[in-house]
C-alpha positions as CSV (number, residue, x, y, z in Angstrom):
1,X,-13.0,-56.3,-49.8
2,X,-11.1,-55.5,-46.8
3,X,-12.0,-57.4,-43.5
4,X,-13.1,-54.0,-41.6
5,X,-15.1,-53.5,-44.8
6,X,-16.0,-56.8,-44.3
7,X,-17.4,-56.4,-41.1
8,X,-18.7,-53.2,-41.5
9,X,-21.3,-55.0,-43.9
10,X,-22.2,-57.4,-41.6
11,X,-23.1,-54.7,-38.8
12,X,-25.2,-52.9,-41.5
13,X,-27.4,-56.2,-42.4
14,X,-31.2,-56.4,-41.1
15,X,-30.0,-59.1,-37.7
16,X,-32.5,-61.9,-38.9
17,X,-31.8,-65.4,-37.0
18,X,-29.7,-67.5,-38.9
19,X,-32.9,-69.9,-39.4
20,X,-34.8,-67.6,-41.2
21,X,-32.0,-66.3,-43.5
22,X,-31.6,-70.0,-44.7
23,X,-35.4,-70.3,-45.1
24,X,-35.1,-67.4,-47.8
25,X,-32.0,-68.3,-49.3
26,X,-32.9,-71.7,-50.1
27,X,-36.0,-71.1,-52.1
28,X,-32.9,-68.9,-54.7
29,X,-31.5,-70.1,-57.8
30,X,-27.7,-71.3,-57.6
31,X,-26.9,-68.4,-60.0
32,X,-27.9,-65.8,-57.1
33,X,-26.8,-67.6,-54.2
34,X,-23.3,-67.4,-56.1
35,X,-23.4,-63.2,-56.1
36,X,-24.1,-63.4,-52.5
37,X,-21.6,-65.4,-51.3
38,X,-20.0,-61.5,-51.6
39,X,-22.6,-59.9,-49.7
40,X,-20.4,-60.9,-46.4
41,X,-18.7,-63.4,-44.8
42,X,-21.6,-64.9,-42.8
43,X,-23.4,-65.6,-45.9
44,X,-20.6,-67.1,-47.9
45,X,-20.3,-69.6,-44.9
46,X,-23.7,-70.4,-44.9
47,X,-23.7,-70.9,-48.4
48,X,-20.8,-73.3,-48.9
49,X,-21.8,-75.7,-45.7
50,X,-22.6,-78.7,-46.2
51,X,-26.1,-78.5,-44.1
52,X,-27.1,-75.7,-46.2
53,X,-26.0,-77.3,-50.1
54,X,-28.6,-80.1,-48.6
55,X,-31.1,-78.3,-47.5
56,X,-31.2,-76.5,-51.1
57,X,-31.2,-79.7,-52.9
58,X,-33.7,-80.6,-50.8
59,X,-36.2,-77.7,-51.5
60,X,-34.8,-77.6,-55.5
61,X,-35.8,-81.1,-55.8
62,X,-39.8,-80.8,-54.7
63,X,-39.8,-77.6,-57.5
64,X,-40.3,-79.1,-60.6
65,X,-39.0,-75.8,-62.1
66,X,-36.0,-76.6,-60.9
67,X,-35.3,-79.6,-63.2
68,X,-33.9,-79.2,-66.8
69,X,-33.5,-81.4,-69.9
70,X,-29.8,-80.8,-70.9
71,X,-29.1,-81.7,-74.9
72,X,-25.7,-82.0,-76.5
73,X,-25.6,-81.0,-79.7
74,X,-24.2,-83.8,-82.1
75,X,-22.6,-82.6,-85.3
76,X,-23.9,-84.0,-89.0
77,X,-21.5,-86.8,-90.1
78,X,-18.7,-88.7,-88.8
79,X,-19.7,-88.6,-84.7
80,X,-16.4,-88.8,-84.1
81,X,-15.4,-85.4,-85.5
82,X,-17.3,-82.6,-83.4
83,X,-15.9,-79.4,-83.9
84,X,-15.2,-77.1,-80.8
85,X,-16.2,-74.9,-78.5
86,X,-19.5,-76.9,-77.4
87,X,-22.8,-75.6,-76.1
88,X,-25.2,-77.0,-73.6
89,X,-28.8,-76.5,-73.7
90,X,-30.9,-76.4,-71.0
91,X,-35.0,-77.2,-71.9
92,X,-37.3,-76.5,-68.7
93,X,-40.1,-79.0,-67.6
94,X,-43.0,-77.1,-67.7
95,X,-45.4,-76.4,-70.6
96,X,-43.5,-73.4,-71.5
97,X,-40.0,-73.4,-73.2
98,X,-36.8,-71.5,-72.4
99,X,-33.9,-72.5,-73.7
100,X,-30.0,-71.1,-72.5
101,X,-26.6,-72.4,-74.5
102,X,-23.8,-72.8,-71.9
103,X,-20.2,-73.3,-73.1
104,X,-19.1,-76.8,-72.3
105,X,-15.5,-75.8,-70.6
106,X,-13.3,-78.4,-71.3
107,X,-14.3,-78.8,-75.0
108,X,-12.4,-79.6,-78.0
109,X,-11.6,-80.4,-81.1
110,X,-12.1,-83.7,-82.6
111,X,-14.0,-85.0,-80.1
112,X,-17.5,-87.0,-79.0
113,X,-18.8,-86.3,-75.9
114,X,-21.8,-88.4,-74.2
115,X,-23.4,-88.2,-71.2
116,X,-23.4,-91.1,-69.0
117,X,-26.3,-89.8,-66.1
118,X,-26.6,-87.2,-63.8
119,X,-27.3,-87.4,-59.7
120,X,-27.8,-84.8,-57.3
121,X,-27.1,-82.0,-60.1
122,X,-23.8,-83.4,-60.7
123,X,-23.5,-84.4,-64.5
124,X,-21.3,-87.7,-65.8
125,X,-20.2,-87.4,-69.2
126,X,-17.4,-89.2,-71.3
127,X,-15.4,-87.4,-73.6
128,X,-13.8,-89.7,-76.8
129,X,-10.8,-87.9,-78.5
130,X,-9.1,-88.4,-81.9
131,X,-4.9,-88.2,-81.5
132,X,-3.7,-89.4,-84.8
133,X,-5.2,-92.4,-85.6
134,X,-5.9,-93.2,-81.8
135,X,-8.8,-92.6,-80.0
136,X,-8.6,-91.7,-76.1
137,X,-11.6,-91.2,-73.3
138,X,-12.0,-88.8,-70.6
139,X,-14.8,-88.4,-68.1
140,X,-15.9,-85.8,-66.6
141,X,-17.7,-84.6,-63.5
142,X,-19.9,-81.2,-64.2
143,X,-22.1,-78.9,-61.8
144,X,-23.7,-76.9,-64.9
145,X,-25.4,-74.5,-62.4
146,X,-22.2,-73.8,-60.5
147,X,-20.1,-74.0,-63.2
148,X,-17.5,-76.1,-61.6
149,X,-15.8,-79.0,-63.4
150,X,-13.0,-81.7,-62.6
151,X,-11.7,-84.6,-64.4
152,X,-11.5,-87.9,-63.3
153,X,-8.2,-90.1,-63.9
154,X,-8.1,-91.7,-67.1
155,X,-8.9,-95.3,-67.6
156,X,-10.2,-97.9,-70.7
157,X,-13.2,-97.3,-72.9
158,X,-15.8,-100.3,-71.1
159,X,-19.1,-101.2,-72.5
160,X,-21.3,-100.1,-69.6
161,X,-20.9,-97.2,-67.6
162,X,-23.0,-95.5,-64.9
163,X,-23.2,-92.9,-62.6
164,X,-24.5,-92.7,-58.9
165,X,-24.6,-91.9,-54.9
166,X,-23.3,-93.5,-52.1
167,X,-25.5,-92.6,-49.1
168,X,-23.9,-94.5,-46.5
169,X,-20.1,-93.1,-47.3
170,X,-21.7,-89.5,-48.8
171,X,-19.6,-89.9,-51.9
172,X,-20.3,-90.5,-55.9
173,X,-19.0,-93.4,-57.9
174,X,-19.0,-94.3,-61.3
175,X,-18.9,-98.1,-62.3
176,X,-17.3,-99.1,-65.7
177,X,-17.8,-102.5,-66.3
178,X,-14.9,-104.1,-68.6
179,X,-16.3,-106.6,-71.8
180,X,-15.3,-110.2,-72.0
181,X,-12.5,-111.2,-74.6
182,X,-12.1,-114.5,-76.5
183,X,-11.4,-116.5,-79.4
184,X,-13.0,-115.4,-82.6
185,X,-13.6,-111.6,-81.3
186,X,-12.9,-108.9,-83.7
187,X,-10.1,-107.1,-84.1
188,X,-8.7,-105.6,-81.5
189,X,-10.4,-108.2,-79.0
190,X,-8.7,-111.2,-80.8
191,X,-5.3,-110.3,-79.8
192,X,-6.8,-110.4,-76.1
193,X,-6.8,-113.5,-74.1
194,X,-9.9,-115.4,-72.8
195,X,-11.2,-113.4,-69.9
196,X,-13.6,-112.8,-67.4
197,X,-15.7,-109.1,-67.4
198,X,-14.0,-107.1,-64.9
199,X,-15.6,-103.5,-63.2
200,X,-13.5,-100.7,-61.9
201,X,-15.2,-98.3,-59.4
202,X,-14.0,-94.2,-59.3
203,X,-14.4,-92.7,-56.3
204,X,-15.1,-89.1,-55.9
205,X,-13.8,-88.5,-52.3
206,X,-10.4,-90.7,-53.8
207,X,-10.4,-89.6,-57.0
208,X,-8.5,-92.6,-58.4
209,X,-9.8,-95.7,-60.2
210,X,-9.9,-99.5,-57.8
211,X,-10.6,-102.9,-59.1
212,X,-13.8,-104.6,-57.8
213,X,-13.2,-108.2,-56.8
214,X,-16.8,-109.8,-57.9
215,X,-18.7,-111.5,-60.0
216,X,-19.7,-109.8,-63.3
217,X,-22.7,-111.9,-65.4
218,X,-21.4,-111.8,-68.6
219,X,-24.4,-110.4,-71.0
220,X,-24.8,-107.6,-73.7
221,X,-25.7,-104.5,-72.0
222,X,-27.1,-101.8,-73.3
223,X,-25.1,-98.0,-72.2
224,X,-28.8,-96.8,-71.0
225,X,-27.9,-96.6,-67.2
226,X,-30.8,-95.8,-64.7
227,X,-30.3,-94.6,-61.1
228,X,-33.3,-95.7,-58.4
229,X,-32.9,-96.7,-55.1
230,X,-29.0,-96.5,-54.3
231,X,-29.0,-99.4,-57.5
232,X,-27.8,-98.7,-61.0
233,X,-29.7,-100.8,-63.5
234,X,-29.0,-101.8,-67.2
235,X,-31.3,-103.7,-69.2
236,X,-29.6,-107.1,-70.9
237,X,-29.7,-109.7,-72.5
238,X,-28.2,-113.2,-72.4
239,X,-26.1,-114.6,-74.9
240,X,-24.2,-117.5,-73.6
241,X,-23.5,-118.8,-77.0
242,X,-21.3,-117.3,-79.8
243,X,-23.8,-118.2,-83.1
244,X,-26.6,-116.5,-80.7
245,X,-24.3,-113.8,-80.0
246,X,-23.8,-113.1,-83.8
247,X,-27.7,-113.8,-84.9
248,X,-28.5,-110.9,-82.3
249,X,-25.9,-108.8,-84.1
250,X,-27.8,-109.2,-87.5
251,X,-31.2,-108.7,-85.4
252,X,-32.2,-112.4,-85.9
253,X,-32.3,-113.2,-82.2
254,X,-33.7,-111.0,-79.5
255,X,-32.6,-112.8,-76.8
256,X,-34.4,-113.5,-73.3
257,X,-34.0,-110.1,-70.9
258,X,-33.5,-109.3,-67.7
259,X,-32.4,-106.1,-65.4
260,X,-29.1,-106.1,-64.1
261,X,-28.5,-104.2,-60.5
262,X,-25.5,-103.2,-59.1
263,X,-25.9,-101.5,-55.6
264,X,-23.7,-98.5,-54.8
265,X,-23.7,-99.0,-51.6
266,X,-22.1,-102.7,-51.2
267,X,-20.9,-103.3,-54.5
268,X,-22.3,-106.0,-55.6
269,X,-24.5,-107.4,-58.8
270,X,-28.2,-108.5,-58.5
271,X,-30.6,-109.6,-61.3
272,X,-34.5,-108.2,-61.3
273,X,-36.6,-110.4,-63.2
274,X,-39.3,-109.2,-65.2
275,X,-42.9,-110.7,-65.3
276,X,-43.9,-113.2,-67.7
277,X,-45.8,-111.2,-69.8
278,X,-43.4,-108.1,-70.3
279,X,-40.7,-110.6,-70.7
280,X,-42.7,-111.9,-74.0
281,X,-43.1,-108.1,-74.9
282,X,-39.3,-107.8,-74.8
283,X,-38.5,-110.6,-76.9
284,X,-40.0,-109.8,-79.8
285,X,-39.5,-105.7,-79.7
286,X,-36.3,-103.9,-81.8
287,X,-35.9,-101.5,-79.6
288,X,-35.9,-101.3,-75.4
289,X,-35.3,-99.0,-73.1
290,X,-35.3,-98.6,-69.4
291,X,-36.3,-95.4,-68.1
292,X,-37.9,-93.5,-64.9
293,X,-41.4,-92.6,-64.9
294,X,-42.7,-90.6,-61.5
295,X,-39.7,-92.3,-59.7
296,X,-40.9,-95.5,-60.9
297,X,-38.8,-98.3,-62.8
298,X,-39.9,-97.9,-66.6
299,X,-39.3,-100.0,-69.4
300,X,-40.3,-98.6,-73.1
301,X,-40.3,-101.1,-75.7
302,X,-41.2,-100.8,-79.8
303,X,-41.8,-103.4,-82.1
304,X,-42.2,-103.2,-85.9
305,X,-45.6,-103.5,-87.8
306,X,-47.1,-103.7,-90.8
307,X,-45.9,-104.5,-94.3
308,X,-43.2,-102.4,-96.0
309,X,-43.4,-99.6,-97.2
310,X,-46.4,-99.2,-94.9
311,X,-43.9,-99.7,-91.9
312,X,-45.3,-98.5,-88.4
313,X,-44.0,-98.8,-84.8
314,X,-46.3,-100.1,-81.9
315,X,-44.9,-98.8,-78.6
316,X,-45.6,-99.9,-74.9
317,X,-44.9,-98.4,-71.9
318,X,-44.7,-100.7,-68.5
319,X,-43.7,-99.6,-64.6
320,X,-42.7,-101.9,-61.5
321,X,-45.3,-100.4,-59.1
322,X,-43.5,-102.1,-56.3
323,X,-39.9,-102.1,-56.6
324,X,-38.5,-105.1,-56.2
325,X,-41.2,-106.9,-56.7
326,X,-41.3,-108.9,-60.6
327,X,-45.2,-109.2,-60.3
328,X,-45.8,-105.7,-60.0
329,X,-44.6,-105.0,-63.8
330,X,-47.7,-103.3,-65.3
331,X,-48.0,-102.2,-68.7
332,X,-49.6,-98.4,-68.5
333,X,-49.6,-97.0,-72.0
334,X,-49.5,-98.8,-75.8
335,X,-49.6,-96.5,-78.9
336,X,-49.0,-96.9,-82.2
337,X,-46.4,-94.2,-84.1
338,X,-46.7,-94.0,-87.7
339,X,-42.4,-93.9,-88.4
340,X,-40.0,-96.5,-87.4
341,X,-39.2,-95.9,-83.5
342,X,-35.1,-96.0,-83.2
343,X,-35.0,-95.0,-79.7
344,X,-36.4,-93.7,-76.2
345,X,-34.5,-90.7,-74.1
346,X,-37.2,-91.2,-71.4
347,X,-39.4,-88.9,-69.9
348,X,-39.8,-84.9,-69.3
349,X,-40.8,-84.0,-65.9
350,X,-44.7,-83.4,-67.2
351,X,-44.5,-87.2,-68.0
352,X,-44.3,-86.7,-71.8
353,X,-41.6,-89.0,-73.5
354,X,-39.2,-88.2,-76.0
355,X,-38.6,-90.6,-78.4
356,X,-36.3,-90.4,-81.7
357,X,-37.7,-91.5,-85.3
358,X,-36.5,-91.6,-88.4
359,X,-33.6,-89.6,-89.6
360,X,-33.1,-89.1,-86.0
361,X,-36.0,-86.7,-85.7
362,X,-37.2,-85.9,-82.0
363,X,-40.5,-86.8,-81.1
364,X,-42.9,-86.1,-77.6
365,X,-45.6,-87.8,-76.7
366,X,-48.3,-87.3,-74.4
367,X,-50.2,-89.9,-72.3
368,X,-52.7,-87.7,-71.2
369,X,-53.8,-85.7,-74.6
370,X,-52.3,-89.3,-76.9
371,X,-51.0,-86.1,-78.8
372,X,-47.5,-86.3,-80.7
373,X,-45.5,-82.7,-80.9
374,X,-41.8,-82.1,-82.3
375,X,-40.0,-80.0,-79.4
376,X,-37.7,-77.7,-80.9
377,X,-34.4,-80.1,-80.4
378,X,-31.8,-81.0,-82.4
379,X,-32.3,-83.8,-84.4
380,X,-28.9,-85.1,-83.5
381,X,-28.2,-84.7,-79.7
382,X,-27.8,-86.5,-76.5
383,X,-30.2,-85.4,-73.5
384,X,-30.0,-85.8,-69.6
385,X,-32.2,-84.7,-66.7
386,X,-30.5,-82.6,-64.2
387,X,-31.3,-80.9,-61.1
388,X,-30.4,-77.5,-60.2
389,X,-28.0,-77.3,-57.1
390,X,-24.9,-76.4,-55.2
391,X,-23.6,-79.8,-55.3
392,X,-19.5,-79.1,-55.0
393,X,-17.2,-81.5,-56.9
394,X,-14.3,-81.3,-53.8
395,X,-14.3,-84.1,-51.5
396,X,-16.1,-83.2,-48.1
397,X,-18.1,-84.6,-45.8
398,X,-21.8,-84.5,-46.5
399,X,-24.7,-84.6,-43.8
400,X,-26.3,-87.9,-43.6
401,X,-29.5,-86.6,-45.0
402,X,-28.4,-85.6,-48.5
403,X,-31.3,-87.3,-50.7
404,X,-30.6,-88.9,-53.7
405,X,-32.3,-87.8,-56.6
406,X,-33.3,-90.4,-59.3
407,X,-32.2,-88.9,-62.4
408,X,-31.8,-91.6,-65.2
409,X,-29.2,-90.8,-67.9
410,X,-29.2,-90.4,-72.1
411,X,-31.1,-93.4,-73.3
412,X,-30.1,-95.1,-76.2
413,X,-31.0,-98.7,-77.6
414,X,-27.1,-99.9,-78.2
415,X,-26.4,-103.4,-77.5
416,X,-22.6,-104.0,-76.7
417,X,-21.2,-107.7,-76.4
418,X,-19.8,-108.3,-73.1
């Protein structure tokens, strides 16, 4: 379009102040605030500002329609062979179900992909890759909505990653902290010398990789990476001692548990305790998980009952009312599920969580009805919640009130030696 054209549109528009157009346009969905960024050039500037991209985030995040449960599919067999192009499926949070495949753009052969969390409608995800008989990792940043994509600089496969929001500095970091090699480690730790965990921080507004000079408890972290309150958060365990280290491996030894913190913000590592009584829960379950629940800290646990081959799962549900606060851990649901309970991928935006059972079967449950359903998922998939917006991946600055959506990432019940 030519700029006379260009301006002959704009004389032709209804003159509505410039308050009320952004009133209308941010109650739209990204997909039709994309085809009229051509309607003229007043509207495409409004659009891409900054002040507007927040004020729709803002609005998108009080819809709840606005919030999907993304899936990837996971081939059958060897995880590590996924055959490409892959597809994206987005699962709405209300009662009703819609489901739309979107074309993951910088798939390919040969490879895992797995997503590491999602803030702000920007999605993290790692992408593992077979070249000969080596493996390499990519990460990726991902606006599904907008369609826009951009890798980050490579770096080494670590055991805990996350994904989150810098609200002071307006930028988005992911943390990848770095395992502790010694003596007696496996092959290929054992040709490594004895060494500290390390973290390396990527910085969007950068985009390169920096060490962080700090302290990093060394633990066995599970990859489930939660997002709340400018903190990332892993559940651990301690395992100071090599025999106890190897008993957890066979599932002899629980462990004692904590939450490890790691503030966006000012980089450093906290601890949250947890209260006496969940912290006995945790010790004896097979399988927990931390989650969000109504923007509240959630931990889901499941412990094994009952005499084989009459094996059932008992289930508990617990949220720290007051964050922060250790005493405040209250345990709001227990349920008993008749299959063994692998794993938690948290909860759906009408509270109902997803949980994965034998032979990697998907199921939800509600609190409300005590009901279980089988959502029409794919048995072998890895799921994130995401929020719709115009969130752009190029490095700008941001108005101060951006919120910070606290989207948790794909839960899974891994432990990894660190």
């Amino acid at each position: 379009m030519s700029s006379s054209a260009s301006s002959s549109s704009d004389d032709l528009l209804p003159k509505l102040p410039e308050d009320v157009i952004e009133e209308i346009l941010k109650r739209l969905p990204v997909r039709c605030l994309l085809r009229f960024r051509c309607v003229c050039r007043s509207w495409r500037s409004t659009i891409d500002g900054p002040l507007f991209v927040a004020l729709h985030l803002n609005h998108s995040a009080l819809d709840p329609s606005n919030r999907y449960l993304a899936y990837l599919h996971l081939a059958q067999g060897n995880p590590l062979h996924l055959a490409s192009p892959r597809s994206l499926c987005s699962l709405s949070s209300g009662d009703s179900l819609s489901m739309s495949q979107i074309e993951v753009p910088f798939a390919a052969p040969f490879s895992r992909y797995r997503f590491v969390g999602s803030c702000n409608g920007l999605i993290c995800l790692t992408k593992i890759s077979r070249i000969g008989l080596r493996y390499h990792l990519s990460t990726y940043l991902w606006n599904l909505f907008t369609r826009k994509h951009k890798a980050v600089p490579r770096s080494r496969v670590g055991s805990a990653v996350g994904f989150g929001f810098d609200a002071r500095s307006n930028d988005y970091k992911i943390v990848r902290i770095y395992p502790r090699y010694g003596a007696g480690d496996s092959y290929p730790y054992a040709e490594h010398p004895v060494s500290k965990p390390r973290v390396e921080i990527y910085s969007l507004s950068t985009n390169s990789w920096r060490s962080l000079k700090c302290e990093v408890p060394t633990l066995s972290c599970s990859r489930a990476t939660v997002f709340l309150n400018g903190n990332l958060h892993w559940f651990v365990s301690h395992h100071n001692d090599r025999f106890v280290s190897r008993l957890k491996y066979l599932g002899r030894d629980r462990g004692y548990g904590s939450i490890l913190l790691f503030d966006v913000t000012s980089e450093v590592f906290n601890k949250m305790a947890l209260s006496a009584e969940l912290l006995r829960k945790v010790c004896v379950s097979r399988v927990v998980v931390l989650s969000l629940l109504n923007d509240l800290l959630a931990v889901c646990t499941s412990s094994a009952v009952g005499l084989y081959p009459r094996r059932r799962s008992a289930c508990s549900i617990w949220v720290m009312k007051e964050y922060g606060m250790p005493e405040s851990w209250t345990k709001l649901y227990s349920f008993l599920v008749d299959e063994k309970v692998r794993g938690f991928d948290g909860f759906t935006m009408n509270g109902e969580l997803l949980m994965v059972i034998d032979d990697h079967e998907r199921v939800s449950w509600n609190p409300i009805t005590r009901q279980f359903t089988y959502p029409p998922l794919v048995m072998r998939s890895n799921l994130v919640t995401v929020v719709e917006s115009l969130v752009s991946l190029e490095p700008r600055p941001m108005p101060l009130h951006l919120p910070v959506l606290q989207i948790d990432s794909a839960c899974e019940s891994v432990d990894i030696d660190m």
